[in-house]
PyMOL Python script that loads the backbone (N, CA, C, O; Angstrom):
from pymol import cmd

cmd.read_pdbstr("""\
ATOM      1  N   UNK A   1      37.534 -84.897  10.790  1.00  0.00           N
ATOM      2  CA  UNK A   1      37.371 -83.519  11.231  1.00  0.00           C
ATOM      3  C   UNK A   1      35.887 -83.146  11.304  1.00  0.00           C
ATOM      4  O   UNK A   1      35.296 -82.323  12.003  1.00  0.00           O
ATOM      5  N   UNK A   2      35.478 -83.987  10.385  1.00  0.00           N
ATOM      6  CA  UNK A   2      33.599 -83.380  10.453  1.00  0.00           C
ATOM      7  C   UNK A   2      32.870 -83.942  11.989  1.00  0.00           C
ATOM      8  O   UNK A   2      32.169 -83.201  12.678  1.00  0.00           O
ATOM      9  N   UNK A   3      33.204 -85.446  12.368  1.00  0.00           N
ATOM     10  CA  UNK A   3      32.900 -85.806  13.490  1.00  0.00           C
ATOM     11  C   UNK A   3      33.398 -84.712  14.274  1.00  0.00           C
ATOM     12  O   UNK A   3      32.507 -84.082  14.843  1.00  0.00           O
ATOM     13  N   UNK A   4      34.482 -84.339  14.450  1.00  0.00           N
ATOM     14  CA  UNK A   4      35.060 -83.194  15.873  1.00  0.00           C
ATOM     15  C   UNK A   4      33.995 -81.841  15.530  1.00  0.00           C
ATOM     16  O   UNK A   4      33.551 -81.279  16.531  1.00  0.00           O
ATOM     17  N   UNK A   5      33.635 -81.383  14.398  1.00  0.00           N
ATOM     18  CA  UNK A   5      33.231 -80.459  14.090  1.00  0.00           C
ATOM     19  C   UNK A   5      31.519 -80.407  14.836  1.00  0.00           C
ATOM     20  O   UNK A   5      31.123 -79.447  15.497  1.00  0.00           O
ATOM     21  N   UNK A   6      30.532 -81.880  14.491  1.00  0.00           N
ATOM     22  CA  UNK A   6      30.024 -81.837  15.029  1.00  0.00           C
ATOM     23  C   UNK A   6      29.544 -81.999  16.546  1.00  0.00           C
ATOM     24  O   UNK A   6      28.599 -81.390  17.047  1.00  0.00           O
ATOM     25  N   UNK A   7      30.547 -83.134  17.326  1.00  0.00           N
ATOM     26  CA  UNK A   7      30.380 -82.725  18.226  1.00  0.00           C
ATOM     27  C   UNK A   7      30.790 -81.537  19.069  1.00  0.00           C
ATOM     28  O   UNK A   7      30.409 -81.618  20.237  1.00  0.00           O
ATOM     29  N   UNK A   8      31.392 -80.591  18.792  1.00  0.00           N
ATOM     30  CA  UNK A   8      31.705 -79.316  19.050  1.00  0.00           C
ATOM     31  C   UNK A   8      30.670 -78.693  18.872  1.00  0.00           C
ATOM     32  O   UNK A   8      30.211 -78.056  19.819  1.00  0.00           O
ATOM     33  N   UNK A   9      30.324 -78.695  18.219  1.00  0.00           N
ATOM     34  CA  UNK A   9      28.875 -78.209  17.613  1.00  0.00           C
ATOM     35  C   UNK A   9      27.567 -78.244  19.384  1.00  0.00           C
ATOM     36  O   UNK A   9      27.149 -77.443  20.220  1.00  0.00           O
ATOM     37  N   UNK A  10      27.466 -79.454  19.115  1.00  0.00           N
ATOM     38  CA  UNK A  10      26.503 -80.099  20.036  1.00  0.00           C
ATOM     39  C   UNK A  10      27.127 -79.487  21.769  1.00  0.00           C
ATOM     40  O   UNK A  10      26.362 -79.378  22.727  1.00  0.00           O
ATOM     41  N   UNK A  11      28.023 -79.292  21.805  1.00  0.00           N
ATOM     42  CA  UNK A  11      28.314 -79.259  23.581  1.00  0.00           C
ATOM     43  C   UNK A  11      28.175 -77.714  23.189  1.00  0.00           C
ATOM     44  O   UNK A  11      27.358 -77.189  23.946  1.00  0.00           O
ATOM     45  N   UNK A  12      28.633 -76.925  22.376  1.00  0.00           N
ATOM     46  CA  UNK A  12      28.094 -75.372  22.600  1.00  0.00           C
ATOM     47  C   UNK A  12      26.569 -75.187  22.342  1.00  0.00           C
ATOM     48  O   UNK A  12      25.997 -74.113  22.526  1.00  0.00           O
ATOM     49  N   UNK A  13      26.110 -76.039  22.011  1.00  0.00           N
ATOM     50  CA  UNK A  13      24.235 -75.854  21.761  1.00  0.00           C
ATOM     51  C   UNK A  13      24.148 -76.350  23.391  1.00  0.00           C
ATOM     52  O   UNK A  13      23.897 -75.514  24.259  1.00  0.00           O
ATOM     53  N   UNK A  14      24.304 -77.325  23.622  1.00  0.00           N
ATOM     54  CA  UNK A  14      24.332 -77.635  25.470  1.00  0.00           C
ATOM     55  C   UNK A  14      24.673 -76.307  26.119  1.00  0.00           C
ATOM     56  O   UNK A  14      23.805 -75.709  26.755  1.00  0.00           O
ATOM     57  N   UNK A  15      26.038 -75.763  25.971  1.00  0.00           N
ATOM     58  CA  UNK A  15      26.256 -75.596  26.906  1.00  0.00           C
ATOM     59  C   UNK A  15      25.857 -73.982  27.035  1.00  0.00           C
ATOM     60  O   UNK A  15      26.356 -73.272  27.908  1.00  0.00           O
ATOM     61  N   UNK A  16      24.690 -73.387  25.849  1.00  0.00           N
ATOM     62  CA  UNK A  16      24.214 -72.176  25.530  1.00  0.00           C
ATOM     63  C   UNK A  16      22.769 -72.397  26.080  1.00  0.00           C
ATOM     64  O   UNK A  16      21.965 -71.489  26.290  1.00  0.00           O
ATOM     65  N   UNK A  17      22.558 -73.687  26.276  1.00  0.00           N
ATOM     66  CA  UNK A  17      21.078 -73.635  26.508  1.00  0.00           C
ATOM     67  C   UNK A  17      20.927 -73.475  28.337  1.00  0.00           C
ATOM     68  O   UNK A  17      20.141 -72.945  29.122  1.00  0.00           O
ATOM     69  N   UNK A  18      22.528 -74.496  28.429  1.00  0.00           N
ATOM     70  CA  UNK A  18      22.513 -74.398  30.370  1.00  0.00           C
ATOM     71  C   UNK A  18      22.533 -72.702  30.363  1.00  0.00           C
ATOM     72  O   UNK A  18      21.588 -72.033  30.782  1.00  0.00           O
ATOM     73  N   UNK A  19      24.131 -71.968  29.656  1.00  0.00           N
ATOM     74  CA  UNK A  19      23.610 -70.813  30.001  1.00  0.00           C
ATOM     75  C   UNK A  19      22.479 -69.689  29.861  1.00  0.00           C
ATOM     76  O   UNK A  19      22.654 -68.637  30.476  1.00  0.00           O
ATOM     77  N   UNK A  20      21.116 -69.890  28.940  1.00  0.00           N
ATOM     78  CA  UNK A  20      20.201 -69.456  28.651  1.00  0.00           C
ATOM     79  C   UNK A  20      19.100 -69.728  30.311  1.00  0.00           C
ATOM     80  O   UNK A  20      18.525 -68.806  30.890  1.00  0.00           O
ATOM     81  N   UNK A  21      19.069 -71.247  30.765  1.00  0.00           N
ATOM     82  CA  UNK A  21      18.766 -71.528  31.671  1.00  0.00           C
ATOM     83  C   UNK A  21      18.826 -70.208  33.017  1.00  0.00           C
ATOM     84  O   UNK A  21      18.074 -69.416  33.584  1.00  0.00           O
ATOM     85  N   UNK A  22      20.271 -70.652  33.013  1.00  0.00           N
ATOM     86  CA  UNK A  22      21.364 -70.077  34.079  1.00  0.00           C
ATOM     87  C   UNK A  22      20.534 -68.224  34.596  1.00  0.00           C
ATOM     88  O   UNK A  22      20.255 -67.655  35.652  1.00  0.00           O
ATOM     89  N   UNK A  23      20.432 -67.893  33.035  1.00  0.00           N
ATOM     90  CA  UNK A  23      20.646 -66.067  32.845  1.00  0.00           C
ATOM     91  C   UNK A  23      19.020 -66.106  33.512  1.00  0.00           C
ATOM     92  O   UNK A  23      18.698 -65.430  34.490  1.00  0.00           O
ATOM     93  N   UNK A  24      17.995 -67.123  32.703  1.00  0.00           N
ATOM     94  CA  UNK A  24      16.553 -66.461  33.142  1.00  0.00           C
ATOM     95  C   UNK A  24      16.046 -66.976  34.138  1.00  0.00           C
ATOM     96  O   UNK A  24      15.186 -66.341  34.749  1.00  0.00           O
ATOM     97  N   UNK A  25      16.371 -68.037  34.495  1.00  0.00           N
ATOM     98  CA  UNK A  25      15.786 -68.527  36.074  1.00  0.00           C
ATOM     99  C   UNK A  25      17.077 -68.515  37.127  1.00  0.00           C
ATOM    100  O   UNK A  25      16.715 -68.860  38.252  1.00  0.00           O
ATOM    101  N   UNK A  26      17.912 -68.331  37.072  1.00  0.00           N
ATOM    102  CA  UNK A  26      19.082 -68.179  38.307  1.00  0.00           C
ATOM    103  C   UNK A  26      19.136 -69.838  37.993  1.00  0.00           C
ATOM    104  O   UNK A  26      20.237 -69.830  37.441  1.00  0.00           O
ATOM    105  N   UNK A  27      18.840 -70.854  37.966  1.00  0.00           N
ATOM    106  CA  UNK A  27      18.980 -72.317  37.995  1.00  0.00           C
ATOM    107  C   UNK A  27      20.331 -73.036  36.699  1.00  0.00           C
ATOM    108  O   UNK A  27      20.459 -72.743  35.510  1.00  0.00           O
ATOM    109  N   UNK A  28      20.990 -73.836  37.392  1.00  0.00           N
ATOM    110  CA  UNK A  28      22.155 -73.912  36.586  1.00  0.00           C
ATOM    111  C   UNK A  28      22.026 -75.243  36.488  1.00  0.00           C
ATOM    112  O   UNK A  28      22.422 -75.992  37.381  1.00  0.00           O
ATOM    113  N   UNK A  29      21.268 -75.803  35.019  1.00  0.00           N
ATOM    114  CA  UNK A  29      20.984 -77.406  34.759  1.00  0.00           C
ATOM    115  C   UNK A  29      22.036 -78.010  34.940  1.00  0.00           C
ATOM    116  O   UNK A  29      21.963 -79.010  35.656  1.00  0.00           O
ATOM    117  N   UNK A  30      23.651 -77.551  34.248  1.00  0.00           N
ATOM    118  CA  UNK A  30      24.562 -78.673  34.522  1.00  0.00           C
ATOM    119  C   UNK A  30      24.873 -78.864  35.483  1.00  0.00           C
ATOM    120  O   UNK A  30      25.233 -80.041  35.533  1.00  0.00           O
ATOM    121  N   UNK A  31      25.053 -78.049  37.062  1.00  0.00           N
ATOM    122  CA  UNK A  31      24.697 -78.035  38.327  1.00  0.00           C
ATOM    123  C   UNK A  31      23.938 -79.036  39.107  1.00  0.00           C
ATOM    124  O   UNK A  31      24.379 -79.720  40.030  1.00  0.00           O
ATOM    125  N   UNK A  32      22.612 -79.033  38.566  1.00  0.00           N
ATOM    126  CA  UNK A  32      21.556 -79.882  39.165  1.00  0.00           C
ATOM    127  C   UNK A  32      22.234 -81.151  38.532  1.00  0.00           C
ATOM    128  O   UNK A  32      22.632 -81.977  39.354  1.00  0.00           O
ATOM    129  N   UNK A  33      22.431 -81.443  37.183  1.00  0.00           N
ATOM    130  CA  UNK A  33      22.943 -83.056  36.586  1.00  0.00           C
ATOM    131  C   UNK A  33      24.196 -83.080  37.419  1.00  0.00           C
ATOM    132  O   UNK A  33      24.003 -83.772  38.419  1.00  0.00           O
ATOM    133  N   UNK A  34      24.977 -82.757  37.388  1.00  0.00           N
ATOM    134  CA  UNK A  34      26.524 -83.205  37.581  1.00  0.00           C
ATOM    135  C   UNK A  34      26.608 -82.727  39.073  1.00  0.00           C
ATOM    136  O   UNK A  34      27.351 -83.409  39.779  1.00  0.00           O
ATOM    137  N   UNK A  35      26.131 -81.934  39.521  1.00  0.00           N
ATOM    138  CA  UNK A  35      26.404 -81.408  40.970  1.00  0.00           C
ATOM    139  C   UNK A  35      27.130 -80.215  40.968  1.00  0.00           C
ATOM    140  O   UNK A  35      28.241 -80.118  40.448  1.00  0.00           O
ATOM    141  N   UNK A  36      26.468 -79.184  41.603  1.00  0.00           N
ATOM    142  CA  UNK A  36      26.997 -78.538  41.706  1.00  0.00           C
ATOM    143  C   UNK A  36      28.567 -78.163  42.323  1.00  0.00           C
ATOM    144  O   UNK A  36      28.975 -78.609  43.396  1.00  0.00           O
ATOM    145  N   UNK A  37      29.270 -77.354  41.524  1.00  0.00           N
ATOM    146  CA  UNK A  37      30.928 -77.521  42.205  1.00  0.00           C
ATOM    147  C   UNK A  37      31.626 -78.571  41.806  1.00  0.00           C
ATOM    148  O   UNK A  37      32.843 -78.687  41.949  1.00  0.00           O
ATOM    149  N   UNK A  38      30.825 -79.446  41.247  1.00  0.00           N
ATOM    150  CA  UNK A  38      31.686 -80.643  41.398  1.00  0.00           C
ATOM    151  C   UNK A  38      32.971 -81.286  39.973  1.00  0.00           C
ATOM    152  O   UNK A  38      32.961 -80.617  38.939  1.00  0.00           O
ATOM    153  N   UNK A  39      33.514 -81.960  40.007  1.00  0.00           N
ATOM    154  CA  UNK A  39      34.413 -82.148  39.562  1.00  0.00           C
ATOM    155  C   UNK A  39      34.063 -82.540  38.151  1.00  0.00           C
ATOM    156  O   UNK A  39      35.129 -82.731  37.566  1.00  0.00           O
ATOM    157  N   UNK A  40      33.138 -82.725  37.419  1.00  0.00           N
ATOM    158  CA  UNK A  40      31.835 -83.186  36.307  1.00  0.00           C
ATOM    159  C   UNK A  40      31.470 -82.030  35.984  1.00  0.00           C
ATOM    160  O   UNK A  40      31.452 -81.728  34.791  1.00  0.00           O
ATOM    161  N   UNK A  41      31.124 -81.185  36.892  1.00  0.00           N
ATOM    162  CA  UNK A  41      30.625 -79.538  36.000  1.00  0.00           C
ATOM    163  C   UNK A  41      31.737 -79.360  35.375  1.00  0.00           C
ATOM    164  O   UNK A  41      31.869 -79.167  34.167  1.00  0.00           O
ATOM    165  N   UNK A  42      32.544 -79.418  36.162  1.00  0.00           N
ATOM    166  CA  UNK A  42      34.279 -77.980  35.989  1.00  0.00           C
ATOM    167  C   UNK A  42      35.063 -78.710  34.499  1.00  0.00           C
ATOM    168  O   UNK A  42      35.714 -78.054  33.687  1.00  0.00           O
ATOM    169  N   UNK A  43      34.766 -80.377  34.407  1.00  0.00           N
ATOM    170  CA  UNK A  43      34.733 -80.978  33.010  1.00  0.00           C
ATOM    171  C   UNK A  43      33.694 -80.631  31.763  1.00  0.00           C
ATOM    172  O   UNK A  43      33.886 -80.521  30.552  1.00  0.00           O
ATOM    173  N   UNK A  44      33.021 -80.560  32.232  1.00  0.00           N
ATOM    174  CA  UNK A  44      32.079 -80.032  31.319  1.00  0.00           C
ATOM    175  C   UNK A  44      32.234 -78.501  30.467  1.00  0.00           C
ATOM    176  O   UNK A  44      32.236 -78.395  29.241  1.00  0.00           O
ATOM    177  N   UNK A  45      32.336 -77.602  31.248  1.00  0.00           N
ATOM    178  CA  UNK A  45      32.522 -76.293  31.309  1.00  0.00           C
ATOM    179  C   UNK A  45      33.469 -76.425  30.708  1.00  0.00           C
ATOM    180  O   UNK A  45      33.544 -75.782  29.662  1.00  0.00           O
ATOM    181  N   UNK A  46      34.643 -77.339  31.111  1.00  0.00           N
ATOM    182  CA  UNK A  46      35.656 -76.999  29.796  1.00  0.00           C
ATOM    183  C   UNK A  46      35.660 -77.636  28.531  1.00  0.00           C
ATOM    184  O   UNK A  46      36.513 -77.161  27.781  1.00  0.00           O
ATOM    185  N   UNK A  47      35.026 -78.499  28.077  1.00  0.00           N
ATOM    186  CA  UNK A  47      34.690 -79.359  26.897  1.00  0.00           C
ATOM    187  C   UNK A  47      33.799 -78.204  26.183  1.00  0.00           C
ATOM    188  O   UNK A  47      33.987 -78.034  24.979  1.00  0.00           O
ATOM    189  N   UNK A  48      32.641 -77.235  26.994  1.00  0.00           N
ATOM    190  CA  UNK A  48      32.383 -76.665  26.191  1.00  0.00           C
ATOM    191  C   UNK A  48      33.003 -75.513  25.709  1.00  0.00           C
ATOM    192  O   UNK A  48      32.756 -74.994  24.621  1.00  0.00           O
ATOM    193  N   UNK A  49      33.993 -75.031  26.716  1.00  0.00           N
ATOM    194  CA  UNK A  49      35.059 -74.055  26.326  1.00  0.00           C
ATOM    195  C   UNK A  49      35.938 -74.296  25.070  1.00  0.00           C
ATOM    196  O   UNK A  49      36.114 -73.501  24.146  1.00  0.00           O
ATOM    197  N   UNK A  50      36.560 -75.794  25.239  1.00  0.00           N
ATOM    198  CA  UNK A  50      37.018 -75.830  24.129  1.00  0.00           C
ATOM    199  C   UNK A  50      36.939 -76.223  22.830  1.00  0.00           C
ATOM    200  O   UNK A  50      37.843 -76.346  22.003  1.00  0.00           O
ATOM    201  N   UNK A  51      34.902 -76.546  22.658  1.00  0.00           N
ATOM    202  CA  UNK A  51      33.975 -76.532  21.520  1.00  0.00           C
ATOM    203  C   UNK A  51      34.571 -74.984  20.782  1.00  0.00           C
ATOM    204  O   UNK A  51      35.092 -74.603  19.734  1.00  0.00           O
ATOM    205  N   UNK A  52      34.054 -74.374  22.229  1.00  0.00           N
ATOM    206  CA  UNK A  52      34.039 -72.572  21.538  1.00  0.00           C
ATOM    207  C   UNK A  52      34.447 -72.366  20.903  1.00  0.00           C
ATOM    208  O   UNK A  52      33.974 -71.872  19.879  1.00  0.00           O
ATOM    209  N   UNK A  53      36.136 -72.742  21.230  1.00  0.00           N
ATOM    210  CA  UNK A  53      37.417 -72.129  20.807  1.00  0.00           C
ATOM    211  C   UNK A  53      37.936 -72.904  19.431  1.00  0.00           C
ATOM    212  O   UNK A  53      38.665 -72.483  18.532  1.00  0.00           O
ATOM    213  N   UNK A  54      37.253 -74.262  19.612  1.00  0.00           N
ATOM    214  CA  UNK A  54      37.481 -74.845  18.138  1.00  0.00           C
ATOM    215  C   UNK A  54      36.830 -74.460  16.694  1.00  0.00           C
ATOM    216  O   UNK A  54      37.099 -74.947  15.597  1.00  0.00           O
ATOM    217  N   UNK A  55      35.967 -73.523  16.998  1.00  0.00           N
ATOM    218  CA  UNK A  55      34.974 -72.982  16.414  1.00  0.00           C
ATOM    219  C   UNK A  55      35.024 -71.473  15.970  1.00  0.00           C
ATOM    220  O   UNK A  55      34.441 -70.832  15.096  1.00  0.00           O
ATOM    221  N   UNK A  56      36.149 -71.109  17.124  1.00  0.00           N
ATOM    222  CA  UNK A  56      36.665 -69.534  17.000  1.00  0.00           C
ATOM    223  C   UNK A  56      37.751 -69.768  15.565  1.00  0.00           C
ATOM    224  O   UNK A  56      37.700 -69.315  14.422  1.00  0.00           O
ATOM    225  N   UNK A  57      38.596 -70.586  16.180  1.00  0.00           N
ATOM    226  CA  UNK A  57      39.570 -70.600  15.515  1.00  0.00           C
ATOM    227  C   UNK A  57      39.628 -71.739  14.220  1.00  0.00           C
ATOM    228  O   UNK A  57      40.012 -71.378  13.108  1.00  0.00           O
ATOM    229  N   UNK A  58      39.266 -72.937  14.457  1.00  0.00           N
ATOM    230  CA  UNK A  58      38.846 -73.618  13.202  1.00  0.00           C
ATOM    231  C   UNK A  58      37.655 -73.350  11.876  1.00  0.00           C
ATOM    232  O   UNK A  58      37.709 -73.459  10.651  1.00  0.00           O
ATOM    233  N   UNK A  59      36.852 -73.045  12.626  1.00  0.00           N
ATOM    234  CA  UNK A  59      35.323 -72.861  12.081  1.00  0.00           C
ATOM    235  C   UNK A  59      35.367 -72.070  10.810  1.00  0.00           C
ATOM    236  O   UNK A  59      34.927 -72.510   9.748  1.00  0.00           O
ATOM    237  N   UNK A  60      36.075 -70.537  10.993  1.00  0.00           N
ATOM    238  CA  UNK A  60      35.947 -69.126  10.088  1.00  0.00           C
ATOM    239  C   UNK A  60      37.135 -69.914   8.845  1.00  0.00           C
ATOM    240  O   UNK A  60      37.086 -69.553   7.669  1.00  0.00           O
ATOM    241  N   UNK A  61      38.084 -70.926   9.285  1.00  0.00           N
ATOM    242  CA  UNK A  61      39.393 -71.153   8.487  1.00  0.00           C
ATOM    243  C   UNK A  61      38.502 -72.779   7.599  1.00  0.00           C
ATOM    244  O   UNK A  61      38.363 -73.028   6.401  1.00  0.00           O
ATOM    245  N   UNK A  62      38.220 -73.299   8.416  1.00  0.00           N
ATOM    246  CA  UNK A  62      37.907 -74.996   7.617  1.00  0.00           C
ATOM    247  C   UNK A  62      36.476 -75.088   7.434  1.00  0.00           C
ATOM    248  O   UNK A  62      36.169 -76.269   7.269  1.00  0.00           O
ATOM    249  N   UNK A  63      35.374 -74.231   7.393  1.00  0.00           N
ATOM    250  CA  UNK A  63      34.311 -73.574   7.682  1.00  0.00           C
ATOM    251  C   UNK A  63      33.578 -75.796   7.410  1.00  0.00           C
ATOM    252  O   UNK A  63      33.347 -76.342   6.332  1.00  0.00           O
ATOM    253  N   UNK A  64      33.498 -76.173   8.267  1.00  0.00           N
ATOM    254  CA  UNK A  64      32.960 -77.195   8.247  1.00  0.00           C
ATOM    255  C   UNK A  64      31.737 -77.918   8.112  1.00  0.00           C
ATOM    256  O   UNK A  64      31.681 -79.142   8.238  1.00  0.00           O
ATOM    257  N   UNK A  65      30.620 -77.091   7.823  1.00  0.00           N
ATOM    258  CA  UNK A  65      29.280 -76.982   7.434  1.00  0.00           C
ATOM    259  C   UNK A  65      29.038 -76.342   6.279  1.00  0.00           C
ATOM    260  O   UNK A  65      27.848 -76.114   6.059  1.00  0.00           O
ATOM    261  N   UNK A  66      29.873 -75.961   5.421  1.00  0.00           N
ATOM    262  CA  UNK A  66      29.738 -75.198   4.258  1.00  0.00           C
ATOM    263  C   UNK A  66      29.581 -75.952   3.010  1.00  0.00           C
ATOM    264  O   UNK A  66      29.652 -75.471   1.879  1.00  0.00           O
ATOM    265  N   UNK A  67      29.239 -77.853   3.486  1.00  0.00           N
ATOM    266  CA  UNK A  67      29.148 -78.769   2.303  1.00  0.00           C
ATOM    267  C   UNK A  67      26.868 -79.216   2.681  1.00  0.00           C
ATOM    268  O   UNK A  67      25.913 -79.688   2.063  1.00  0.00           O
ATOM    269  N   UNK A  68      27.144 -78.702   3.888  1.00  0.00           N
ATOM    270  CA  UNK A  68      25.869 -78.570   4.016  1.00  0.00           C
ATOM    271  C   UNK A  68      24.549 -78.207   3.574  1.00  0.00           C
ATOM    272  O   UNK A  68      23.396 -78.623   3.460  1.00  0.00           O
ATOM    273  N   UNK A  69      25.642 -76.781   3.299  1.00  0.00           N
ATOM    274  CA  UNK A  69      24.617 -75.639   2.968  1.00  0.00           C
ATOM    275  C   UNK A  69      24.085 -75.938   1.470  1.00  0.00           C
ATOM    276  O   UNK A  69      23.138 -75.293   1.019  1.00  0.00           O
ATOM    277  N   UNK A  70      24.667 -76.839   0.796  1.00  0.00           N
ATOM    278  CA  UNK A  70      24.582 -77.207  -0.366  1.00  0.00           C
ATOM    279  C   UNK A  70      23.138 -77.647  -0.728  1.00  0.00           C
ATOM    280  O   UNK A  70      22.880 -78.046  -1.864  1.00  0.00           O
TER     281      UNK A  70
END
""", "prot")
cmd.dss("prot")
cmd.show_as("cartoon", "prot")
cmd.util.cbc("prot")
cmd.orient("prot")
């Protein structure tokens, strides 16, 4: 669970930085890598969707960094 935890981790740091990108220059990095529209973004976008959501809903319950903080 700690492996899933971190890479969940890692595709919402990705996929906050494409949208940080996205918001201040109009330019959409995973776009330019994968192509825009293409069948590789629309995967992506959802891997990081369902980082999010593992994080919504796992994160607050199995708090998985909390051996960290140690």
């Amino acid at each position: 669970m700690r492996i899933t935890a971190l890479l969940a981790y890692f595709f919402i740091l990705i996929g906050a930085f494409d949208l940080f990108v996205l918001g201040l220059f109009s330019f959409s990095l995973s776009g330019f890598i994968l192509g825009m529209g293409s069948v590789a973004q629309r995967i992506f976008y959802c891997i990081v969707g369902v980082s999010g959501l593992f994080f919504l809903f796992f994160g607050a319950i199995y708090k998985p960094f909390k051996s960290l903080s140690k």
